[in-house]
C-alpha positions as CSV (number, residue, x, y, z in Angstrom):
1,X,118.7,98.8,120.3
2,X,116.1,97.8,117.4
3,X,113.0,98.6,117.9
4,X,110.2,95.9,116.8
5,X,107.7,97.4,114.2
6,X,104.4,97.7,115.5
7,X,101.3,95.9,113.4
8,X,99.2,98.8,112.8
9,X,96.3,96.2,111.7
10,X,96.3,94.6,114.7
11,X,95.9,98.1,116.3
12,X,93.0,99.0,114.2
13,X,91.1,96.0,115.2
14,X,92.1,95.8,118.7
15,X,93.1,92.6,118.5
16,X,96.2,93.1,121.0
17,X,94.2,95.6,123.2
18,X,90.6,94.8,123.8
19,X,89.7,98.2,125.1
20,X,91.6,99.9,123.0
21,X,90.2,103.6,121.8
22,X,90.5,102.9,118.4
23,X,88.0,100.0,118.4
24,X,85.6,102.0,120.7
25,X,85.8,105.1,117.7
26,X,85.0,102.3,114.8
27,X,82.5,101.0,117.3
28,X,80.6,104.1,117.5
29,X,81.1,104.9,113.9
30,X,79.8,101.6,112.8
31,X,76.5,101.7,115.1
32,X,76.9,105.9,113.4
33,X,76.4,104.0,110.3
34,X,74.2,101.7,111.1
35,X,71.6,104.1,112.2
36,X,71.7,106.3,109.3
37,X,71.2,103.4,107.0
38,X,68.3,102.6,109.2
39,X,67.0,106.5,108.8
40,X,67.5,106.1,105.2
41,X,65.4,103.2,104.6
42,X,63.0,104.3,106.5
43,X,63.2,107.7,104.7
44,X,63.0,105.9,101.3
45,X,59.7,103.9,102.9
46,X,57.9,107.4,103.8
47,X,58.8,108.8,100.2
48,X,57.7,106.0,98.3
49,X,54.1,105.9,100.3
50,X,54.0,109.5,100.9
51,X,53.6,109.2,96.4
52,X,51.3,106.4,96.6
53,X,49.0,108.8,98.4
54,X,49.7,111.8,96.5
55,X,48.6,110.0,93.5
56,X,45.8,108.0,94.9
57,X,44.5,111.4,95.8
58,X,44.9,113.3,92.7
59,X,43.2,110.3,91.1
60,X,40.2,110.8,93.7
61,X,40.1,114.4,93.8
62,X,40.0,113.6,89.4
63,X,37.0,111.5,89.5
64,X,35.1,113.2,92.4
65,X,35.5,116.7,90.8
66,X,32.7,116.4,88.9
67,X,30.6,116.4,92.1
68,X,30.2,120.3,92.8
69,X,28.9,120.7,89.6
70,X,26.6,118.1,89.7
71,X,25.0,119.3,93.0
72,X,24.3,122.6,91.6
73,X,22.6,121.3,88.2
74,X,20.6,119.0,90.3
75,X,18.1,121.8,91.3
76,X,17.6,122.5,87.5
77,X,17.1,118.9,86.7
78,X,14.4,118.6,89.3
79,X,12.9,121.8,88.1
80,X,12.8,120.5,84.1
81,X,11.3,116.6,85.9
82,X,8.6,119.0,87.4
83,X,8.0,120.8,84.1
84,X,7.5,117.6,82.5
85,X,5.0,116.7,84.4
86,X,3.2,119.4,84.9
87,X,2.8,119.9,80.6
88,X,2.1,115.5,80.0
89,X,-1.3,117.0,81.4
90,X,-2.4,120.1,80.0
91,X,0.2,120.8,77.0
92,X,0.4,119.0,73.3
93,X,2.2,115.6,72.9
94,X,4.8,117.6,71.3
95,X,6.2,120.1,73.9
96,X,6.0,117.5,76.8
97,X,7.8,114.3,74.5
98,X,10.7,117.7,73.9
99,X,11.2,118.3,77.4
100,X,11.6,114.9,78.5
101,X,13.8,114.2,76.0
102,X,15.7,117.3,77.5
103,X,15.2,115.5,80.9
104,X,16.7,112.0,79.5
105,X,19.9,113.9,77.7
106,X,20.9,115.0,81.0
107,X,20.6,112.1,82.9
108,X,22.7,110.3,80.6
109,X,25.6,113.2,80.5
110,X,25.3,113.0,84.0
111,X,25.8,109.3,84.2
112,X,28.3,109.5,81.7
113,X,30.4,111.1,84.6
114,X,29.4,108.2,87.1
115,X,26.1,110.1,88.6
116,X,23.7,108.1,89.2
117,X,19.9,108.1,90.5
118,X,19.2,106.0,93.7
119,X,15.9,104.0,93.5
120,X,14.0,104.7,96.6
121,X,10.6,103.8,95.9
122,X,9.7,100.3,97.6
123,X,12.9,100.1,99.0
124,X,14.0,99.4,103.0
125,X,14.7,103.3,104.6
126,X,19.1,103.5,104.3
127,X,19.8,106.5,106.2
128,X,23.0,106.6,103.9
129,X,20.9,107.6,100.9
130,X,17.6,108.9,102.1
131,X,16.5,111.5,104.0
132,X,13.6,110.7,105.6
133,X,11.0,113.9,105.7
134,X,7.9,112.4,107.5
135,X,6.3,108.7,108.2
136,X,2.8,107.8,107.2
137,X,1.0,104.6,108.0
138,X,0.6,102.1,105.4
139,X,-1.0,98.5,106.3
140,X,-0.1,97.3,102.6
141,X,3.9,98.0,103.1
142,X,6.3,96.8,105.9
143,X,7.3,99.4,108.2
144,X,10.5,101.6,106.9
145,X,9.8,101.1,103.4
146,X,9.9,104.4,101.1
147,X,6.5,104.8,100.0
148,X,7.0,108.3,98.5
149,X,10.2,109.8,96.9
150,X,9.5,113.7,97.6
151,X,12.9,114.4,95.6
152,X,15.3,111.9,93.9
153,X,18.7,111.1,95.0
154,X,21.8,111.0,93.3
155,X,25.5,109.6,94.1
156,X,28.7,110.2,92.4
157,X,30.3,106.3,91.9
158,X,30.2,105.3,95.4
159,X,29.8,108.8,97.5
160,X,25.8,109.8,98.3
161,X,26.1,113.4,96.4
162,X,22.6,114.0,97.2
163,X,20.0,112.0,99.4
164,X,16.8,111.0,98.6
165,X,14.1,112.9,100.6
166,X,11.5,110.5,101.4
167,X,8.2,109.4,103.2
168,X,8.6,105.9,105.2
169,X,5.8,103.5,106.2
170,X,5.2,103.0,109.9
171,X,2.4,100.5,111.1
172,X,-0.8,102.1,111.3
173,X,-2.3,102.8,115.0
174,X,-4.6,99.6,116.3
């Protein structure tokens, strides 16, 4: 009796027995496959923005670190604006042309690090950059317009670091 040799190929790919349990094990180890491929790239996608944000915010966290500082020295640098003032009337030309060239030499450090003043005066009420501390009528201005900058706001690049504090026109009473 001779025995005909079985096609081991045609086994493996089921082609003689549709259901056979070797195609239902590659099956499942193909759609095995498939999904971890599919975990992988997706994997690779969270890495890859997970760095973009890592180094966006390193870069931020850079530029903005500057800012703690900057609150703290801007006490002092009203303080020294008040001086200033205060000595163009009563002391010599000297002294009061010294301490606002003091005054200037910080305001350029400081905007060499991106802090800048924000203009108030004459300018429509933001309540991004001002703090508004009273209102006062004023026929000669349109209502919400800074009529008085009590103290001068500052922001870091785009960020408000300090607000303005401010006195707004309102229409006077008829």
């Amino acid at each position: 009796m001779s025995e005909e040799p079985r096609s081991t190929v045609n086994d493996l790919t089921g082609e003689n027995a549709p259901n056979a349990p070797g195609q239902e094990t590659l099956d499942q180890v193909q759609r095995q496959r498939d999904d971890y491929f599919d975990q992988l790239q997706r994997t690779r996608a969270e890495f890859l923005n997970y760095q973009k944000r890592s180094k966006a915010q390193a870069e931020s966290d850079r530029i903005y670190a500057v800012g703690s500082l900057a609150r703290d020295l801007l006490d002092g640098l009203d303080n020294l604006e008040r001086a200033a003032e205060a000595l163009r009337a009563t002391a010599q030309a000297g002294i009061h042309e010294g301490i606002d060239l003091v005054y200037k030499q910080f305001l350029a450090t400081l905007a060499n690090h991106g802090i800048e003043p924000i203009e108030a005066l004459g300018k429509p009420f933001d309540p991004n950059e001002h703090d508004a501390v009273s209102q006062q009528p004023d026929a000669k201005q349109p209502e919400g317009t800074i009529i008085h900058e009590l103290s001068r706001g500052y922001r870091l690049r785009d960020r408000v670091l300090r607000p303005s504090k401010v006195i707004v026109s309102v229409k006077p009473a008829q």
